[in-house]
N, C-alpha and C positions, 0 to 999 in steps of 0.2 A: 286598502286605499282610503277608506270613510274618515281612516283617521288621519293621514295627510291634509286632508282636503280639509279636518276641522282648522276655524279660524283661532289665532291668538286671541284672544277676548282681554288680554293680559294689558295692550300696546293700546286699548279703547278708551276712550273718559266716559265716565261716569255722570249723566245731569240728569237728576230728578225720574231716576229709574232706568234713564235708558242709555246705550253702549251708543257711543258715538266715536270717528272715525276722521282723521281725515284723510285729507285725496291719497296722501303720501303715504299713509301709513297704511291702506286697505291695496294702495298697488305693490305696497312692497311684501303684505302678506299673499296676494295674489301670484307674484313673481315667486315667494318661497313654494307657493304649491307646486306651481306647475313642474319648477325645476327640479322637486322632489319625486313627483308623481311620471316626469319624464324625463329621465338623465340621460339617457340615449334611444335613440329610435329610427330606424328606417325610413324611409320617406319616398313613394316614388309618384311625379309628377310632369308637366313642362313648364320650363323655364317662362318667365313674364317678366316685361318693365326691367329687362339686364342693366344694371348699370355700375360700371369698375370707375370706380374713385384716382384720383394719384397719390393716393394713401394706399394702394393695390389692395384695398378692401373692396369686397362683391357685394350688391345689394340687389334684390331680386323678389318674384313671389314663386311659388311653387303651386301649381291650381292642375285641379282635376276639372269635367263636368258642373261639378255641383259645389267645390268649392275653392279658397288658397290661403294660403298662408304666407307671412312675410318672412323671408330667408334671409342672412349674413352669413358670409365667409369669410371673415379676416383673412387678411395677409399670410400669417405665419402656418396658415393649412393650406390656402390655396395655390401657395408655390410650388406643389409637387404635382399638380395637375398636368396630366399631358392629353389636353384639349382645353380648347377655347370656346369658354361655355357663351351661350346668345338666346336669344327669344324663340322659343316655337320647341326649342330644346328635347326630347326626352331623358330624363338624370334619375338617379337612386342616390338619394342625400341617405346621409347619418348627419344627426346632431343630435342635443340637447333643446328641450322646447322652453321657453323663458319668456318674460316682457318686456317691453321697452317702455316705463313708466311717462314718459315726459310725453311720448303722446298716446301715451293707453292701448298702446298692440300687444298682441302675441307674437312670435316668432319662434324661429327654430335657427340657431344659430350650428351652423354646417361646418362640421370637422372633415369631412371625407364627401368627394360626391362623383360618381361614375354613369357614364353613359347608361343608359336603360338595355343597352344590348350585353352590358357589360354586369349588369343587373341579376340578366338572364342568366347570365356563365356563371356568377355566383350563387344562383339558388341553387344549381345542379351542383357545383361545386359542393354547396354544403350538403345537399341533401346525399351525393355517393360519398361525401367524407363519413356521414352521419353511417349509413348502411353498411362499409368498409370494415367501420371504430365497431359495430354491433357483432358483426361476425369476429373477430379478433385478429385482422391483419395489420395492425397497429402495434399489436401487443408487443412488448418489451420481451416476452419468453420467448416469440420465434423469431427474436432476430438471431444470426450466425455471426459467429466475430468473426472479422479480417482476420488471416495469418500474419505475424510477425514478421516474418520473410518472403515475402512476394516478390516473385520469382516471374509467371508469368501474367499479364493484366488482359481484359476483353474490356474494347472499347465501340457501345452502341451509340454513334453520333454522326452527325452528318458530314462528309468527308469534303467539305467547300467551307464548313463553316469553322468562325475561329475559336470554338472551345476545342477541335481536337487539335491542331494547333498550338493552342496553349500547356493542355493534358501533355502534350511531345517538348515540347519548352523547360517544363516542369521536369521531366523525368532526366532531360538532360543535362540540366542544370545541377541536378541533384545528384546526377551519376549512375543511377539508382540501376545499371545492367540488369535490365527487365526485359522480358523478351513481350510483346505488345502487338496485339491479334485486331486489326481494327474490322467492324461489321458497320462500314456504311449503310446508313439509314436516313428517310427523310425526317424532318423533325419539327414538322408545320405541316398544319393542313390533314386532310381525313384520311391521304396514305399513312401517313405518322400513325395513325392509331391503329392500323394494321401490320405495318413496317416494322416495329419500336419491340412489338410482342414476338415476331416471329425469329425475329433475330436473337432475341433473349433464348428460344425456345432452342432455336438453331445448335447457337454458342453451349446451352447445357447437356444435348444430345451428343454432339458431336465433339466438342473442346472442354471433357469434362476435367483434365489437367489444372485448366486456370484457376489462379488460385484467386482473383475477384474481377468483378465485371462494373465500369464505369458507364452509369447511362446517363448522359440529358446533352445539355445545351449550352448556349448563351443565354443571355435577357433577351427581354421584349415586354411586349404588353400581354393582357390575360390573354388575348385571342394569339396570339403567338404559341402561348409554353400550353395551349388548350389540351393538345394530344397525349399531355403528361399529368392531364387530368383526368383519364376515363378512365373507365374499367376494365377494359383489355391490358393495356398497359399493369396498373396495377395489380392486375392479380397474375400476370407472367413474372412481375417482378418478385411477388409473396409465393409463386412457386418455383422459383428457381432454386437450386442446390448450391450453385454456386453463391458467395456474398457479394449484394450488390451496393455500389456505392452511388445512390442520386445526386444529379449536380446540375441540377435546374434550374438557369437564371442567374441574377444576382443575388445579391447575399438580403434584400428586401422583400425578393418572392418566395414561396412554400408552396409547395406543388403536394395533389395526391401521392404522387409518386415517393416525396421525401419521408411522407406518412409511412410507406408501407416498406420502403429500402430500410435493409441492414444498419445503414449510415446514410447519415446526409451530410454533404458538403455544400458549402453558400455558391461554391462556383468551380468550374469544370478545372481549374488552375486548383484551386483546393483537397479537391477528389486526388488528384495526381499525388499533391503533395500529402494528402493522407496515407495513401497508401503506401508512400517509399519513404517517408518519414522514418518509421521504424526501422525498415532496414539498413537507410541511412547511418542514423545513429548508432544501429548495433554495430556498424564497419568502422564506424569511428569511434569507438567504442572498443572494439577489439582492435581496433591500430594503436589506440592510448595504452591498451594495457600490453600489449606488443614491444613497445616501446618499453615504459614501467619494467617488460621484464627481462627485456637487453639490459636494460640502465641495471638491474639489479644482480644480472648474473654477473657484469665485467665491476660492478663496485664488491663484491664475493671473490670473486674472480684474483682481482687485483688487491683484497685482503690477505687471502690466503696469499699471494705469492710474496708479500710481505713479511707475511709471518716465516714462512720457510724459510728468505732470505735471512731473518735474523736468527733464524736457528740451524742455519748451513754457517751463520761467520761465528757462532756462540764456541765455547772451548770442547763441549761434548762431539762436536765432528771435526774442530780441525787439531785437538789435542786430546784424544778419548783416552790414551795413555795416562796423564795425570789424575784422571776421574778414576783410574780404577787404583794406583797407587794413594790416592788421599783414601777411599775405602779399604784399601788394604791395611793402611796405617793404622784407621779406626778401629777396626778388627781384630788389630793384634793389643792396641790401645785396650777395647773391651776386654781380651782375652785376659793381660793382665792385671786389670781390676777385679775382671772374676776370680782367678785363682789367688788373687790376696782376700777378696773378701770368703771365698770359703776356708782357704786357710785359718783366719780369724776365727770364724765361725765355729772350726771344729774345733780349735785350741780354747775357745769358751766353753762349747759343750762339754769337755774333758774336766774341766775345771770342774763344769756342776756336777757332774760324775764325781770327781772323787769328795767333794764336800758329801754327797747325799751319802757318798759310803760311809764315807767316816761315822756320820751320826748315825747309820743302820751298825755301824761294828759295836758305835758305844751302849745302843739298847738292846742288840743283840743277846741272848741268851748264851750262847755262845763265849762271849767275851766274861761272865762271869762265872761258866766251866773253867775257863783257862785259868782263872784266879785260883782256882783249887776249890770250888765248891761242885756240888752232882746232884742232879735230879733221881729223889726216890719216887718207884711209880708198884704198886702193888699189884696181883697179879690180874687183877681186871683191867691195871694200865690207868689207873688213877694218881695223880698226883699225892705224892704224903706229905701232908704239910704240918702234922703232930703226929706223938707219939701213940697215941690214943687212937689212931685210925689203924694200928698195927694189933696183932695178937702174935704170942708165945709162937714161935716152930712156923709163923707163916717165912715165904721167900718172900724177900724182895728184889727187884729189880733196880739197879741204883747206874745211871748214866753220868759217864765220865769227859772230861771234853778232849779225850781218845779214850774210845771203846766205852764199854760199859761193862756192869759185873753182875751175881747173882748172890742175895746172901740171905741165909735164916735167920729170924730173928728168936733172941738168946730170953732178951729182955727189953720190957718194953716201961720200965718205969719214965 
């Protein structure tokens, strides 16, 4: 904070060594301090010198014993007040602390400001939120999700007032065939904070079926929705099995209770429709695609009947007769293009047949026997192809082209 509080020396003049100031510029570093040094801050007092403007701006002091301070409440906060604040008052302000330059005050200009009884509900308030959040009944890991399909609901509320009323509005409106176990309970006052727990406890002993449990209320003031601030309440709700949906108030209030439930809903109409939402939709849901798949079997349906109709009037069923006569035709068509083209075929082959003979008669050995010539072969069966490979008195063997003969040779010049 030391260094908040240091002055600009920046916004000073400068004479003859020393930092000078004037009025305007030392209140408006004055005003930057404080409103740095207190941007919000509790405040609790009584009321003095009330006076409501017809600009429905509040102007006031807030004094203890030993001292006060001057207070403003503009218009556009103090409209959500329900009470009408006056002299002798006791209140728990919030605001911002600041000055008001033109006559050299401090003040504390008032965003929020509640009765001092209301002061009181809020310290407890925070202090069992604070102690709740430390143990982990807050925590995001134990909450239970709703079911998808909820089927049957537990409702802990007061059977005179109008959120169960509304919760029955809602379900009916919605359609939502739920079957709906109501456990009236008071929901004000210091039975509520015995009431609110035993019925939660009841509902999970006995109606362990339900597949979620609606607890709270309408609005009111904090001392109204008080019973859905203690600790009894709370921690029947953080042990319950079943999942519970808080629905505390308006949609402006936050109760312990919404801290420590499964779900929160802003309002008992909400709760309702959270819970048959789902189911809702899934029925309407499976009505669309119900539909989708009538629509799709008679557009199939009336395809196919389509199609057979053109192939009942086509000629294969009311003339199946000429289908097999034009294949017959084909058939016999094929048959005599086969037997001309083998015919062809072999009257070529035959052809190259006797060409290839011819020229095997004319290299033929054979064909130059016939001429009158003869292979001599000696008696090893070597060809003789001179004289000189012959001696005196050998045989030879001399092949004719019919038979062959055997002769001695005389001479062999």
């Amino acid at each position: 904070m030391s260094e908040e509080l240091e002055l600009n020396f920046n916004c000073a003049n400068e004479e003859e060594g020393r930092l000078i100031y004037t009025v305007s510029q030392i209140s408006a570093e004055i005003k930057q301090i404080l409103e740095n040094s207190y941007p919000g801050v509790w405040l609790r007092g009584e009321i003095s010198n009330f006076k409501l403007y017809n600009s429905g701006h509040m102007y006031f002091n807030i004094k203890d014993e030993n001292a006060q301070i001057k207070a403003v409440m503009f218009a556009g906060s103090n409209v959500s007040l329900t009470f009408a604040p006056e002299d002798g008052m006791q209140v728990l302000v919030f605001g911002r602390v600041s000055s008001y330059p033109v006559r050299g005050d401090y003040q504390i200009i008032v965003s929020n400001m509640e009765q001092a009884g209301q002061g009181a509900l809020f310290e407890a308030y925070e202090k069992l939120k604070k102690k709740l959040e430390a143990e982990g009944l807050f925590d995001e890991a134990s909450k239970k999700e709703i079911p998808q399909i909820v089927n049957k609901i537990g409702v802990v509320t007061s059977q005179d007032g109008a959120a169960l009323c509304d919760i029955l509005k809602v379900l009916e409106d919605l359609n939502a065939c739920a079957q709906v176990l109501i456990y009236p309970v008071r929901v004000q006052g210091k039975e509520a904070e015995k009431e609110i727990p035993e019925a939660i406890e009841y509902l999970n002993k006995n109606y362990k079926d339900l597949d979620v449990l609606l607890v709270g209320r309408g609005g009111g003031s904090m001392e109204d929705l008080w019973a859905f601030n203690t600790e009894p309440v709370a921690r029947a709700i953080f042990a319950s099995k079943i999942p519970v949906v808080s629905c505390v108030g308006h949609e402006i209030d936050f109760s312990i209770a919404d801290f420590v439930a499964d779900k929160r809903a802003p309002t008992p109409s909400a709760a309702a429709e959270m819970v048959v939402r789902q189911k809702s939709e899934l029925k309407n849901k499976l009505e669309n695609l119900r539909v989708a798949l009538s629509s799709n079997i008679e557009l199939v349906f009336n395809d196919n009947r389509a199609r057979l109709e053109t192939l009942a009037a086509s000629r294969a069923f009311t003339k199946p007769h000429l289908i097999y006569e034009d294949k017959i035709a084909y058939v016999d068509e094929l048959d005599g293009q086969l037997r001309h083209s083998f015919k062809h075929l072999l009257n070529l082959k035959e052809t190259i047949l006797k060409n290839v003979s011819h020229k095997l008669d004319i290299v033929s050995p054979l064909s130059v026997l016939k001429r009158g010539f003869a292979i001599c072969k000696n008696e090893k069966g070597e060809i003789i192809k001179s004289s000189v490979q012959t001696s005196v008195g050998e045989v030879v063997n001399i092949k004719l082209f019919q038979g062959s003969i055997s002769a001695e040779v005389k001479n062999n010049d």
